[in-house]
C-alpha positions as MATLAB code, in Angstrom:
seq = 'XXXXXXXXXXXXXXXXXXXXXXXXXXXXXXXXXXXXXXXXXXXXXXXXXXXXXXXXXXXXXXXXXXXXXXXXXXXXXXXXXXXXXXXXXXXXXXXXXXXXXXXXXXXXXXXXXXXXXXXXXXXXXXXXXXXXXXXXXXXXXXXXXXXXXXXXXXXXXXXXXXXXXXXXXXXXXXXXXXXXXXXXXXXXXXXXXXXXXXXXXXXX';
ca = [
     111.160   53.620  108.670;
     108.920   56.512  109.689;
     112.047   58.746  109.778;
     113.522   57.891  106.660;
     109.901   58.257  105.113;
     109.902   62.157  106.678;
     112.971   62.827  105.300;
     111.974   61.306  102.149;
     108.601   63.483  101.747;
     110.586   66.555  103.143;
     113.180   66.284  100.391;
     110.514   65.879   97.435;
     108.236   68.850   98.410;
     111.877   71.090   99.096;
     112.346   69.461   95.534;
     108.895   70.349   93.940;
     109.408   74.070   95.462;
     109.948   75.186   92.156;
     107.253   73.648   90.200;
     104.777   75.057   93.463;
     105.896   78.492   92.466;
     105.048   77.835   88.651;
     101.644   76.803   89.064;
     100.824   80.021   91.482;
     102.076   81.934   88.667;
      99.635   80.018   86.171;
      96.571   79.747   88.357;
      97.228   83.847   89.053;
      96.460   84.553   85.384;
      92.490   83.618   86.238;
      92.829   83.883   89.679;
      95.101   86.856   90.948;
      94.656   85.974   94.570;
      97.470   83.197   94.029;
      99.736   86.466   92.844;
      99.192   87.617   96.789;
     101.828   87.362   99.627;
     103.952   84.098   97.847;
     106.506   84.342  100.667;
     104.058   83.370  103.019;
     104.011   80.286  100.939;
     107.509   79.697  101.900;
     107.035   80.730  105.726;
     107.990   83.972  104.955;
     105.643   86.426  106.918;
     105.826   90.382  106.811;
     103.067   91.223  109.926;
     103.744   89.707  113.519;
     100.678   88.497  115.164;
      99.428   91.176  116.859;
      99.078   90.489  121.377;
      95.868   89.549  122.324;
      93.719   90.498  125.179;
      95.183   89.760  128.722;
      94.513   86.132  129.069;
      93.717   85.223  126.242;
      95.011   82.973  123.253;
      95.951   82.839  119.443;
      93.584   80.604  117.963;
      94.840   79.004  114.579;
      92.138   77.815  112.197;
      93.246   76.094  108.968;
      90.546   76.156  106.290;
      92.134   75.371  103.327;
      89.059   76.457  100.894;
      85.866   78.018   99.967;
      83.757   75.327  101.874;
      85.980   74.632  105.038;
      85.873   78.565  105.695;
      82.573   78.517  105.736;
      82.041   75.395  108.369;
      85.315   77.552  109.886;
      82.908   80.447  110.404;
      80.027   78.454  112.502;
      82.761   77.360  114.710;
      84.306   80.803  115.125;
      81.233   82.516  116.168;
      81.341   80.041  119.329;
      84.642   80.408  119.835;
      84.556   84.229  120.264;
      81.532   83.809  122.924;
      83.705   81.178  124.302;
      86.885   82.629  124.459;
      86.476   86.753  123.886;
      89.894   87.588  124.615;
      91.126   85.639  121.884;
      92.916   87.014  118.562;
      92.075   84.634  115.385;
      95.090   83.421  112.896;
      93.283   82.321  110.003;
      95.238   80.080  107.552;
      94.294   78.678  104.037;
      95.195   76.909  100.449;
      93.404   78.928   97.922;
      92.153   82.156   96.721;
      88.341   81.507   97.025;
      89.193   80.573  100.620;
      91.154   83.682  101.325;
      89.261   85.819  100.141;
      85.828   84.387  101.899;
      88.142   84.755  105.153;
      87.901   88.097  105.588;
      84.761   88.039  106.042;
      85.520   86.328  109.527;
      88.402   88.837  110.699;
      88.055   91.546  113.542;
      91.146   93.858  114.815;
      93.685   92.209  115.910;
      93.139   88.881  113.713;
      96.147   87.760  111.086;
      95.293   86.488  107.722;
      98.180   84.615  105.663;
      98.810   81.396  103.840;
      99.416   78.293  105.231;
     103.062   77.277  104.528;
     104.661   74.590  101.835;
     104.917   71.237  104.780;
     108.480   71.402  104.152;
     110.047   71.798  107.818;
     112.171   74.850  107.548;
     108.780   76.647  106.191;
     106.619   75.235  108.919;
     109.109   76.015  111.599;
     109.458   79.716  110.297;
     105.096   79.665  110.821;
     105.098   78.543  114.159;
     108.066   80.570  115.904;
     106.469   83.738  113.883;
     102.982   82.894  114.974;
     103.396   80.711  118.392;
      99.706   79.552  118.854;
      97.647   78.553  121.765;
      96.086   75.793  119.896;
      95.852   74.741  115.707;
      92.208   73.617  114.008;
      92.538   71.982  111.048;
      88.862   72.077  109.067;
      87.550   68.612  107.158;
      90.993   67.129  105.932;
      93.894   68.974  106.656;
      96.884   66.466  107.491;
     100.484   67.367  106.854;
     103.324   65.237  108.124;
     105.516   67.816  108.770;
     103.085   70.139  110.180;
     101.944   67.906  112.647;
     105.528   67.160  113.732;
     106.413   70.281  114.174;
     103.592   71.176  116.440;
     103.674   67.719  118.379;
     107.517   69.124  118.717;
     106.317   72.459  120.179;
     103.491   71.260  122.199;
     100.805   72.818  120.110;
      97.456   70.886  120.524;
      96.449   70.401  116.681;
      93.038   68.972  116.117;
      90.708   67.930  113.160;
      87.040   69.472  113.039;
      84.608   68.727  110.996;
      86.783   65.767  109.435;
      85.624   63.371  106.747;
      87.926   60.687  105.408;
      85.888   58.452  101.973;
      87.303   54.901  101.149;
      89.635   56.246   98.879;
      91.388   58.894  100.873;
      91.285   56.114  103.444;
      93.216   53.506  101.356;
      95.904   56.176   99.879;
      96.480   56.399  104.176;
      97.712   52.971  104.222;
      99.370   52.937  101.573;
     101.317   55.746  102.810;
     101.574   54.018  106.703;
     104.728   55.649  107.393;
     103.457   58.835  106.956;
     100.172   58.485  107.367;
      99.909   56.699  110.687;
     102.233   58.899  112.734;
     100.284   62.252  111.558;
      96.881   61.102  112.691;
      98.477   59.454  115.826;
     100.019   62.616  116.719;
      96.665   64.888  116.339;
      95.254   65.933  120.283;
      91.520   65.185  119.162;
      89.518   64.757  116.124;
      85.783   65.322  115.606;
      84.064   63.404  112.527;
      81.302   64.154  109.896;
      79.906   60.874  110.512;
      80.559   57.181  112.339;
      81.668   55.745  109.133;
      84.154   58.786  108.722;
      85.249   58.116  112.377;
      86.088   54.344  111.749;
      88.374   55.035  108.791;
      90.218   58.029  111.043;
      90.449   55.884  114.115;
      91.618   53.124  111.902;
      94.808   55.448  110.763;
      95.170   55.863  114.515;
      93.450   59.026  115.521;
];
């Protein structure tokens, strides 16, 4: 069931590609940030990650908008005391977020959009990118993300993660997909208790 439910998903966002492309092409009208680097959309990257310091590791952090990328930032600032050899890939859904991103980048860092979750797009991300470890920010699951990464060994983790009672019962609705993708993240860290009880319940 849960791989005929993959396959399923897979085939309606590879469907929906066009449509995707459409509304970046609308929302760039107001916004022209959605007019920037539409490959990368696809998993179609120009710039390869640049080494990092002897020892130290790529970093992914996924903050999909204006607000995760700024909870991204307090956790950055750590993780560069924490880790200062490391080289930042910073990932994200919209314009405002992109843009507020580059506020957080030093040499060496990569900025680009997260891909479509259809697999040949997230497989393109990862072998172009290969890193240490992925951060989601708040509410970032993607089936097809996670599997991927779960495939490659990539430790993928939720920060900062909220689930409310109605994101919570679209989850079960959606069990086949659902369930696997929180089962399969290495550790998630919750807004609150109440958040924690509807993640755990998804199995997280």
């Amino acid at each position: 069931m849960q791989t005929i439910a993959l396959w399923l998903y897979s085939l309606a966002l590879w469907l929906a590609q066009p449509l995707l492309k459409r509304k970046l092409r609308r929302r760039a009208v107001n916004e022209p940030g959605y007019a920037m680097a539409v490959p990368e959309r696809f998993g179609r990257y120009a710039q390869p990650v640049a080494a990092p310091a002897p020892g130290g590791p790529l970093v992914w952090i996924h903050a999909v908008s204006l607000g995760e990328t700024r909870a991204a930032a307090i956790l950055l600032k750590e993780l560069r005391i924490e880790l200062p050899g490391m080289r930042l890939l910073l990932t994200h859904g919209t314009a405002t977020g992109r843009a507020e991103g580059e506020k957080l980048l030093q040499p060496g860092d990569v900025q680009v959009w997260l891909p479509w979750d259809t697999p040949g797009a997230v497989a393109r991300f990862l072998r172009q990118f290969r890193p240490a470890i992925g951060v989601l920010m708040e509410t970032e699951v993607w089936p097809n993300l996670i599997a991927a990464c779960q495939r490659r060994g990539v430790p993928l983790v939720l920060a900062n993660a909220r689930l409310n009672d109605k994101s919570w019962r679209g989850a079960r609705r959606l069990a086949p997909l659902a369930l696997p993708a929180y089962r399969a993240l290495t550790a998630v860290w919750a807004q609150s208790q109440a958040d924690a009880e509807r993640l755990q319940d998804l199995g997280a």
